[in-house]
PyMOL Python script that loads the backbone (N, CA, C, O; Angstrom):
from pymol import cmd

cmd.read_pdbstr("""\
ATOM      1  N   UNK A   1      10.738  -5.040 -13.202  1.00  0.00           N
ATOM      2  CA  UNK A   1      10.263  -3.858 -12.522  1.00  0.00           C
ATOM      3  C   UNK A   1       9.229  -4.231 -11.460  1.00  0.00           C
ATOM      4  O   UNK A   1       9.458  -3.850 -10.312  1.00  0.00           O
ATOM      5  N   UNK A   2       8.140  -4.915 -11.702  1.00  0.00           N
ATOM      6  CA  UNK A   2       7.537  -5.336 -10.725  1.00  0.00           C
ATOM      7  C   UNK A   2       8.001  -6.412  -9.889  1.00  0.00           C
ATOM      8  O   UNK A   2       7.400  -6.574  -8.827  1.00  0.00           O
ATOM      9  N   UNK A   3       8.860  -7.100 -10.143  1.00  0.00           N
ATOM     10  CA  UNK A   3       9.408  -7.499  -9.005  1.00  0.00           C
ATOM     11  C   UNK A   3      10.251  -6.454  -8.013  1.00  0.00           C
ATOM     12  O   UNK A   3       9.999  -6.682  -6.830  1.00  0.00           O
ATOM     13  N   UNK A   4      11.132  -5.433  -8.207  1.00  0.00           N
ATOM     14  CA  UNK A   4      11.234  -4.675  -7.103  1.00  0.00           C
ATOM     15  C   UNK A   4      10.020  -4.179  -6.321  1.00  0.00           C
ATOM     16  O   UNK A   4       9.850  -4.619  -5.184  1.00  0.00           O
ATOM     17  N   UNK A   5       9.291  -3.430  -6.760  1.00  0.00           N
ATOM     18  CA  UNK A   5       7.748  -3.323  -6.181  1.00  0.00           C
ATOM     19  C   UNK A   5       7.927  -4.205  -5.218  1.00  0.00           C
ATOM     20  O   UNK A   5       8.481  -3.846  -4.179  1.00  0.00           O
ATOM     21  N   UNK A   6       7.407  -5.767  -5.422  1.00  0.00           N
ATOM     22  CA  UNK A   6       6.636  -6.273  -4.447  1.00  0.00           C
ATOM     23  C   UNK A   6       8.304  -6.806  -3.396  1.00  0.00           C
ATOM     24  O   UNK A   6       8.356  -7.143  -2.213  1.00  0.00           O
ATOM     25  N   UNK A   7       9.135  -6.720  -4.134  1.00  0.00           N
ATOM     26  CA  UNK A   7      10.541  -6.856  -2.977  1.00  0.00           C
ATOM     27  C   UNK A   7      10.205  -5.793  -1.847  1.00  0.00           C
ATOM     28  O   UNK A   7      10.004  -5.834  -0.633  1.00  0.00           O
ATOM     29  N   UNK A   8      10.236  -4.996  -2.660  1.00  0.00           N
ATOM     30  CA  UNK A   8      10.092  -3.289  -1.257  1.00  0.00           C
ATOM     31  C   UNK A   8       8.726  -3.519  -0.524  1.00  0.00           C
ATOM     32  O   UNK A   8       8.663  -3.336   0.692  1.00  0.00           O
ATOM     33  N   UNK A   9       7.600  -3.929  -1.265  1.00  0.00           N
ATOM     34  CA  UNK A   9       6.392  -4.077   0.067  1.00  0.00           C
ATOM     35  C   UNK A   9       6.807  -5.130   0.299  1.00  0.00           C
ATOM     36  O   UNK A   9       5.659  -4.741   0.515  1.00  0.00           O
ATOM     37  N   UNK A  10       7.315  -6.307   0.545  1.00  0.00           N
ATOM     38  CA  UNK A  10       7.978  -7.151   1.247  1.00  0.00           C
ATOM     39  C   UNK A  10       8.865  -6.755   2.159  1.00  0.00           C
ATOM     40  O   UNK A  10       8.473  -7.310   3.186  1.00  0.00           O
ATOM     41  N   UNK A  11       9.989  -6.029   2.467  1.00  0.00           N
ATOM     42  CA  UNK A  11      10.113  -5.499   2.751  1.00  0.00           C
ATOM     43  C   UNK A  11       9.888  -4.621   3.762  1.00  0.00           C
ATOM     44  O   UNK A  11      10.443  -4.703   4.858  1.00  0.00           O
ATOM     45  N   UNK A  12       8.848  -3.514   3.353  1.00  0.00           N
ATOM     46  CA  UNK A  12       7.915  -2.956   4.644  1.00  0.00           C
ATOM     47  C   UNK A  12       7.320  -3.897   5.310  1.00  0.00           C
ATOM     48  O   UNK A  12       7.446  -3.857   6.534  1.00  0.00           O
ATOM     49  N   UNK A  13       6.487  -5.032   4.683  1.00  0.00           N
ATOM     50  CA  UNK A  13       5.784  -5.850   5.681  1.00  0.00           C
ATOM     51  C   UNK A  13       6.384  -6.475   6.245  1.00  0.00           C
ATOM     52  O   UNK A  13       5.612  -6.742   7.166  1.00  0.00           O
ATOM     53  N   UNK A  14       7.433  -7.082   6.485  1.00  0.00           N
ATOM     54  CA  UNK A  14       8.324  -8.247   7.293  1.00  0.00           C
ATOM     55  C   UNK A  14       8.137  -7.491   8.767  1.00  0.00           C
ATOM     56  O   UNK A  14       7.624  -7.976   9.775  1.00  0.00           O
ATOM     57  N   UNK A  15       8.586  -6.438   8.631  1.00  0.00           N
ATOM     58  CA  UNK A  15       8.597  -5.798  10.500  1.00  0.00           C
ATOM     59  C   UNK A  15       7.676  -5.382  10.589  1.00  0.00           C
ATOM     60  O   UNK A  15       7.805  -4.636  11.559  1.00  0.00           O
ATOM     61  N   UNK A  16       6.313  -5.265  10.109  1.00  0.00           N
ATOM     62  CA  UNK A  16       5.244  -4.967  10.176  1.00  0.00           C
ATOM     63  C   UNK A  16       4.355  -5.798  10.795  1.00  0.00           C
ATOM     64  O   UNK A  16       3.594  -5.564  11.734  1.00  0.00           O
ATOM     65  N   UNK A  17       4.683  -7.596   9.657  1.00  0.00           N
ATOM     66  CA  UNK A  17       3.784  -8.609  10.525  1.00  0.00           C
ATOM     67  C   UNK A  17       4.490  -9.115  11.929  1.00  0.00           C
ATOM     68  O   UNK A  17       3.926  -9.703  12.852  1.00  0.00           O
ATOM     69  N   UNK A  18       5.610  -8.802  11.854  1.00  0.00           N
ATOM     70  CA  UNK A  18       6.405  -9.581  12.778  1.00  0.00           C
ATOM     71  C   UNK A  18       5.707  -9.091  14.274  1.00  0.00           C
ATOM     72  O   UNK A  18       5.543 -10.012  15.074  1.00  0.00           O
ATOM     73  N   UNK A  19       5.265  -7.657  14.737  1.00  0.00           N
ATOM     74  CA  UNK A  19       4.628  -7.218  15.088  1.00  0.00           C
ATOM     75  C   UNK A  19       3.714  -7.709  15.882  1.00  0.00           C
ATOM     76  O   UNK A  19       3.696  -7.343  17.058  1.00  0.00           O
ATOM     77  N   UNK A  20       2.472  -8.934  15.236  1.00  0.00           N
ATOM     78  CA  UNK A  20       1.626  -9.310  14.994  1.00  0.00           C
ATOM     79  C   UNK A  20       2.156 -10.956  15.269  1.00  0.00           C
ATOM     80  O   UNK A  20       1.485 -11.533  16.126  1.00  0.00           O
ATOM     81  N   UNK A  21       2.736 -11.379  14.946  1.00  0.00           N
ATOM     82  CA  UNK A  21       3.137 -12.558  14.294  1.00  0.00           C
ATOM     83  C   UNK A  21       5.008 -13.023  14.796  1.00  0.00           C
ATOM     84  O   UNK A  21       5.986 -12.459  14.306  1.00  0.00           O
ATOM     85  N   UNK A  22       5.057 -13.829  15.549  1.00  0.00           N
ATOM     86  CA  UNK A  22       6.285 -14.586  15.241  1.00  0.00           C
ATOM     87  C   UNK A  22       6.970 -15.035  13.831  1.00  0.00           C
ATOM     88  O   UNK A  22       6.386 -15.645  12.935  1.00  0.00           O
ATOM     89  N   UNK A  23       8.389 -14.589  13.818  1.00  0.00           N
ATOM     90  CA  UNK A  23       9.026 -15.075  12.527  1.00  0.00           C
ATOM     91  C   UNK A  23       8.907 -16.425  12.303  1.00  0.00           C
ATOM     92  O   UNK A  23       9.047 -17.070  11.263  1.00  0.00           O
ATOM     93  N   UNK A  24       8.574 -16.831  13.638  1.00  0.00           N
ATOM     94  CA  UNK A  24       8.971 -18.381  13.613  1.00  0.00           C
ATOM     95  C   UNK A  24       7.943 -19.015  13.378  1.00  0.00           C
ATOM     96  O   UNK A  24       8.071 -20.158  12.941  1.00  0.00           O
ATOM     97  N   UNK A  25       6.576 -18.448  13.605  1.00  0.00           N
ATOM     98  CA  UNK A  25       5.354 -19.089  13.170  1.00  0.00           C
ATOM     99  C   UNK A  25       5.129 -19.482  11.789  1.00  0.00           C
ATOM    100  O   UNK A  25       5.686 -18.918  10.847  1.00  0.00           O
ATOM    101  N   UNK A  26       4.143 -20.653  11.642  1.00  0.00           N
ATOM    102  CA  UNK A  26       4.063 -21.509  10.267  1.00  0.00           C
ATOM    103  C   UNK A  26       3.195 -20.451   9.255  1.00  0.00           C
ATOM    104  O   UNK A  26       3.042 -20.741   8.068  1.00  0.00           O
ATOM    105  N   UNK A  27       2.519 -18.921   9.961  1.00  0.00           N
ATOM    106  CA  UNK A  27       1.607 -18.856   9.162  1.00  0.00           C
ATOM    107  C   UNK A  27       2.494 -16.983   9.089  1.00  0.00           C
ATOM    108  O   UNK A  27       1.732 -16.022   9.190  1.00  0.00           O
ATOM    109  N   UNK A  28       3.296 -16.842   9.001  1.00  0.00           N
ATOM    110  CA  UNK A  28       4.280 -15.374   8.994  1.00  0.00           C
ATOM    111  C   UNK A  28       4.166 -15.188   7.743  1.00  0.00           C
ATOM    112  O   UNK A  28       3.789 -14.043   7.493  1.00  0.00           O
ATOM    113  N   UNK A  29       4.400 -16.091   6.484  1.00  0.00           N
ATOM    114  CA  UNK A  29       4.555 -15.806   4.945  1.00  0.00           C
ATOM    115  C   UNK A  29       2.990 -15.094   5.066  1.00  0.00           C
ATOM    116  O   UNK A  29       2.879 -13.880   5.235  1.00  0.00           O
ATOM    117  N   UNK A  30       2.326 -15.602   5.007  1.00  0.00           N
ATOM    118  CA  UNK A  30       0.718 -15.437   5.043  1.00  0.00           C
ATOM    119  C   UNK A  30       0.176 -14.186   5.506  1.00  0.00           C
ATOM    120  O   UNK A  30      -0.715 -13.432   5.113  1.00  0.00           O
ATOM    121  N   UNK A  31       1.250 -14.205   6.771  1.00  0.00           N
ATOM    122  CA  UNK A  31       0.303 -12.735   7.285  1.00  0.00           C
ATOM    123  C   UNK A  31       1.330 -11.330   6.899  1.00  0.00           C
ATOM    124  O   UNK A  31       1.135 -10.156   7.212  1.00  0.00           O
ATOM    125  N   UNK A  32       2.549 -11.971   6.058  1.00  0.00           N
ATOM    126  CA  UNK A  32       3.284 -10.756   5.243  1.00  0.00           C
ATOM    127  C   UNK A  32       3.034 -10.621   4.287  1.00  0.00           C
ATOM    128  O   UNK A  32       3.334  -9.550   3.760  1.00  0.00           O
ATOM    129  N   UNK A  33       2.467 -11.460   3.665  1.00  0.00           N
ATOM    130  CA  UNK A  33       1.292 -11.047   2.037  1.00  0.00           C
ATOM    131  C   UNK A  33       0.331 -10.152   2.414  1.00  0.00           C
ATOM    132  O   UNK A  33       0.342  -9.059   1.847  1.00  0.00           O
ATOM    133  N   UNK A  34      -0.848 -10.464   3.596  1.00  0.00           N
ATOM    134  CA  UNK A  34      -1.696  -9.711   3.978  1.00  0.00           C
ATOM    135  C   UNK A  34      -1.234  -8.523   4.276  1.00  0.00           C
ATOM    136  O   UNK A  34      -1.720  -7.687   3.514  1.00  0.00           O
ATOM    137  N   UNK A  35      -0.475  -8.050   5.082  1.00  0.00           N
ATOM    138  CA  UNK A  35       0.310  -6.848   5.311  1.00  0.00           C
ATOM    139  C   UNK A  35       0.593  -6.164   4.138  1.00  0.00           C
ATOM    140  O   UNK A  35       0.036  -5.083   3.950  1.00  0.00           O
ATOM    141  N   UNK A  36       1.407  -6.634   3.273  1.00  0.00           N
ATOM    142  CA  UNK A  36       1.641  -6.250   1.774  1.00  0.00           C
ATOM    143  C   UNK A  36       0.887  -5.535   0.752  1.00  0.00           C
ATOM    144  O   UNK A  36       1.132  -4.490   0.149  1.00  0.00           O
ATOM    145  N   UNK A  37      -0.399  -6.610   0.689  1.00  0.00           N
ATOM    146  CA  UNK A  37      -1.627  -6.379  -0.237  1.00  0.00           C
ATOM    147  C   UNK A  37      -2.047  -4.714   0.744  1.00  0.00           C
ATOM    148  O   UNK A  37      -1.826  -3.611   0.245  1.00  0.00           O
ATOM    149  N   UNK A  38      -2.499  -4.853   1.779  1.00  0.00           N
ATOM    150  CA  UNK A  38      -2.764  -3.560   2.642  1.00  0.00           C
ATOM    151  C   UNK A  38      -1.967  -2.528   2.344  1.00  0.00           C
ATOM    152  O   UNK A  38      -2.572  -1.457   2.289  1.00  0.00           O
ATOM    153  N   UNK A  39      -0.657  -2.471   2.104  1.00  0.00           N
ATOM    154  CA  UNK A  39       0.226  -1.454   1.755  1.00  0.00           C
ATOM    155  C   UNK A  39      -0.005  -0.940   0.474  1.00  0.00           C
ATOM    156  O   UNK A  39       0.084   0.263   0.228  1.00  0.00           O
ATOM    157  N   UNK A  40      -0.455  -2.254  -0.807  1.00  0.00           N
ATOM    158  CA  UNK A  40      -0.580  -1.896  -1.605  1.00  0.00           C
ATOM    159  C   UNK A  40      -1.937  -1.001  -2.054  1.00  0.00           C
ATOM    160  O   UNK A  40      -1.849  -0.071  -2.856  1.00  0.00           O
ATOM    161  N   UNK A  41      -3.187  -1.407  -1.432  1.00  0.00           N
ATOM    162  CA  UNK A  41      -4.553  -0.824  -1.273  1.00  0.00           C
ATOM    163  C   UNK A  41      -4.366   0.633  -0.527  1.00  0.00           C
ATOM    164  O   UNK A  41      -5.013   1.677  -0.613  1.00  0.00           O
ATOM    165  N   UNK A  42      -3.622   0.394  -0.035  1.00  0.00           N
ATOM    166  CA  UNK A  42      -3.192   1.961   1.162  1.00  0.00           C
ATOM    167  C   UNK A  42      -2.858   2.542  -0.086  1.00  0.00           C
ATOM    168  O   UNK A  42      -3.869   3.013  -0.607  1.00  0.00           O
ATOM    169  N   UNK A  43      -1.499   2.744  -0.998  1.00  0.00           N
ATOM    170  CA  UNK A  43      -0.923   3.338  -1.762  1.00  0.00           C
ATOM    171  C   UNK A  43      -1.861   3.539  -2.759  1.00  0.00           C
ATOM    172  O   UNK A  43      -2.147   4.730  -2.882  1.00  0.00           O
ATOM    173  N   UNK A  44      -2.589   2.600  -3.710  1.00  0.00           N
ATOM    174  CA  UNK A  44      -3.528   3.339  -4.468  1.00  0.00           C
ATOM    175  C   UNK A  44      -4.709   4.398  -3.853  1.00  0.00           C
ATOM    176  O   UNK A  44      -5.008   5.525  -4.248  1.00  0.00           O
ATOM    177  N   UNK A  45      -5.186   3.707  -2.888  1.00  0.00           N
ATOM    178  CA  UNK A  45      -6.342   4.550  -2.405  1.00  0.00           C
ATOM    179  C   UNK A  45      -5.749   5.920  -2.114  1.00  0.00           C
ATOM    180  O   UNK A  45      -6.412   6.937  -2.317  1.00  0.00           O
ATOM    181  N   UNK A  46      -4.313   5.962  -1.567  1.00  0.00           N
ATOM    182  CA  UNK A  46      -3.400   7.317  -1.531  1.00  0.00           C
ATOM    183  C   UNK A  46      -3.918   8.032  -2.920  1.00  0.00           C
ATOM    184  O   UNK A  46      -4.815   8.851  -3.120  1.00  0.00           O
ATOM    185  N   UNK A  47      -2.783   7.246  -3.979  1.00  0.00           N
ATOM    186  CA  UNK A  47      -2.789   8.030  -5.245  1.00  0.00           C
ATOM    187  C   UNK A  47      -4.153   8.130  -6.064  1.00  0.00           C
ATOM    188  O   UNK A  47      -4.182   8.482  -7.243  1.00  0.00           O
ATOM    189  N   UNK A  48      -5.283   7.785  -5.321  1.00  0.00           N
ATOM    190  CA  UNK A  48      -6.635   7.810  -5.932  1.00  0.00           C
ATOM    191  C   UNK A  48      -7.095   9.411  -5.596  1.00  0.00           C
ATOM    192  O   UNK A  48      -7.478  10.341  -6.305  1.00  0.00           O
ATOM    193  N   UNK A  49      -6.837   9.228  -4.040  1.00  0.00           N
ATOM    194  CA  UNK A  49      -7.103  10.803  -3.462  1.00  0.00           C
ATOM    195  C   UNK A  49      -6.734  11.868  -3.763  1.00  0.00           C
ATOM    196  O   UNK A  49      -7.379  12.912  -3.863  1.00  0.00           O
ATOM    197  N   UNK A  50      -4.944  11.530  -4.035  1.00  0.00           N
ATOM    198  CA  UNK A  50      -4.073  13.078  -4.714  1.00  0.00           C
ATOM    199  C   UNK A  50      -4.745  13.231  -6.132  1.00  0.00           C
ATOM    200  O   UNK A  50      -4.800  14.318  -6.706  1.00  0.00           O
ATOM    201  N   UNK A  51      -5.332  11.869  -6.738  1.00  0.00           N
ATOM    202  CA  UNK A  51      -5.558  12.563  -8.039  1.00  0.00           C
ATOM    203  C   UNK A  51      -7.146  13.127  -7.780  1.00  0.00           C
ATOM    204  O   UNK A  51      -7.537  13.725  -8.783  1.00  0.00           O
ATOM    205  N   UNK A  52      -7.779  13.102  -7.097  1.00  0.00           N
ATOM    206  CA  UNK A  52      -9.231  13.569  -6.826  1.00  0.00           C
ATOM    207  C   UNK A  52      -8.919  14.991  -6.555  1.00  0.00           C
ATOM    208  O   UNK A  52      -9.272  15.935  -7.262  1.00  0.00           O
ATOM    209  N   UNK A  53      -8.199  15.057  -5.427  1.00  0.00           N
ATOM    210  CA  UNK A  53      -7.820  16.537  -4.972  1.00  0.00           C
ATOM    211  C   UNK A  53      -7.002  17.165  -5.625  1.00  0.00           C
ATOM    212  O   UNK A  53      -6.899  18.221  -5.001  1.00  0.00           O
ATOM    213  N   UNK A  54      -6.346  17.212  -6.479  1.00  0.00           N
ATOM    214  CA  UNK A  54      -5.550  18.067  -7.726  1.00  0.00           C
ATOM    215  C   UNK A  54      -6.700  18.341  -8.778  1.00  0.00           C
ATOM    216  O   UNK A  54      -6.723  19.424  -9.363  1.00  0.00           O
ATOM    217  N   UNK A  55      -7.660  17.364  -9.024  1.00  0.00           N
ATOM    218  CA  UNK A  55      -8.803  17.331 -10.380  1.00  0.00           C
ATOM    219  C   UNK A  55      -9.951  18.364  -9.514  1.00  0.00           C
ATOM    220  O   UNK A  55     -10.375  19.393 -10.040  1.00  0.00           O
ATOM    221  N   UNK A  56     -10.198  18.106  -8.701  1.00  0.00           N
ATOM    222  CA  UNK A  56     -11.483  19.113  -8.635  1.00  0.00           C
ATOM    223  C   UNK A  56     -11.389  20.508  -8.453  1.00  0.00           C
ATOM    224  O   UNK A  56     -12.468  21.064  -8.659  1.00  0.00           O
ATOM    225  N   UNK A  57     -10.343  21.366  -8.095  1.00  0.00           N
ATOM    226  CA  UNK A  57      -9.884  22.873  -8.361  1.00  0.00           C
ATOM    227  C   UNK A  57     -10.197  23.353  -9.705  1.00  0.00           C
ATOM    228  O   UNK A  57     -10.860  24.358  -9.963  1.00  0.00           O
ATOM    229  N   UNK A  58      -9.499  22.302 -10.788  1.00  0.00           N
ATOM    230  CA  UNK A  58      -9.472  22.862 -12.284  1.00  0.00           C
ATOM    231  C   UNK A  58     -10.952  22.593 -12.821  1.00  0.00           C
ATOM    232  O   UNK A  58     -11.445  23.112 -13.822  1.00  0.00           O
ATOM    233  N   UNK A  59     -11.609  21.615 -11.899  1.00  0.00           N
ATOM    234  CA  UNK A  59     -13.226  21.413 -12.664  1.00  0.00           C
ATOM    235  C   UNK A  59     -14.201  22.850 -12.097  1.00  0.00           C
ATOM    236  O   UNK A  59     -15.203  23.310 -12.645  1.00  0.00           O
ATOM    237  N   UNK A  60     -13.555  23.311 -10.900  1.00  0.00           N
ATOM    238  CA  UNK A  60     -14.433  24.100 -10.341  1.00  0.00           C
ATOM    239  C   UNK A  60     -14.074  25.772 -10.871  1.00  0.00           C
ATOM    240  O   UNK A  60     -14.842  26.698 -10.610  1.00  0.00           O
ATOM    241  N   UNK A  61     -12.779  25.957 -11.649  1.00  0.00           N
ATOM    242  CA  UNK A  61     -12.701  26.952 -12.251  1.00  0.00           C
ATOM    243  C   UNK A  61     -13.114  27.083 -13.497  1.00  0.00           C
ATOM    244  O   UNK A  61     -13.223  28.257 -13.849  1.00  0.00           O
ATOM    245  N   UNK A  62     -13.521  25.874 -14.693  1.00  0.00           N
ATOM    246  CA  UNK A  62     -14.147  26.041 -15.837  1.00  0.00           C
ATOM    247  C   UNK A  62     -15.155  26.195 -15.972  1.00  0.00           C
ATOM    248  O   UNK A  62     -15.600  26.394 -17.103  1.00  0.00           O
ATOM    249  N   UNK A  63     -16.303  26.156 -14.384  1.00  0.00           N
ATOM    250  CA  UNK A  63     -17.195  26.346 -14.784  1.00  0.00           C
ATOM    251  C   UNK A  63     -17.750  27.968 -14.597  1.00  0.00           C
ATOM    252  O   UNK A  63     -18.952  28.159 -14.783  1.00  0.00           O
ATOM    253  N   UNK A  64     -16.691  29.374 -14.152  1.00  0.00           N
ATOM    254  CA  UNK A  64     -16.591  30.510 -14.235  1.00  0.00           C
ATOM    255  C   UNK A  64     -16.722  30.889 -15.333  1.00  0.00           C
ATOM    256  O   UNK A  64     -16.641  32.091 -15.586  1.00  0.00           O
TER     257      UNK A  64
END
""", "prot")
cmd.dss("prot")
cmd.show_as("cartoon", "prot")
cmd.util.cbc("prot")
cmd.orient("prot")
């Protein structure tokens, strides 16, 4: 299972660093990990927020 995960942000990052970075350059693996890890920090910090903003409605009605 976690290997699909990091297949798919692999994935997104390939045309992401390429961008940035020649395929052909020695240091492309490197800067598609970096890309990657970023996708992955993006996505939690995402699902950090939806769960902040779904939780504070129900905290702010118990205290009625």
């Amino acid at each position: 299972m976690l290997a699909w995960i990091i297949r798919c942000l692999l994935l997104l990052a390939a045309p992401i660093a390429a961008l940035f970075v020649s395929r052909d350059a020695l240091n492309f693996g490197i800067i598609e990990m970096l890309v990657a890890i970023m996708l992955m920090v993006g996505a939690v910090l995402a699902a950090a927020a939806w769960s902040l903003r779904r939780a504070r409605p129900a905290a702010g009605r118990s205290g009625h």
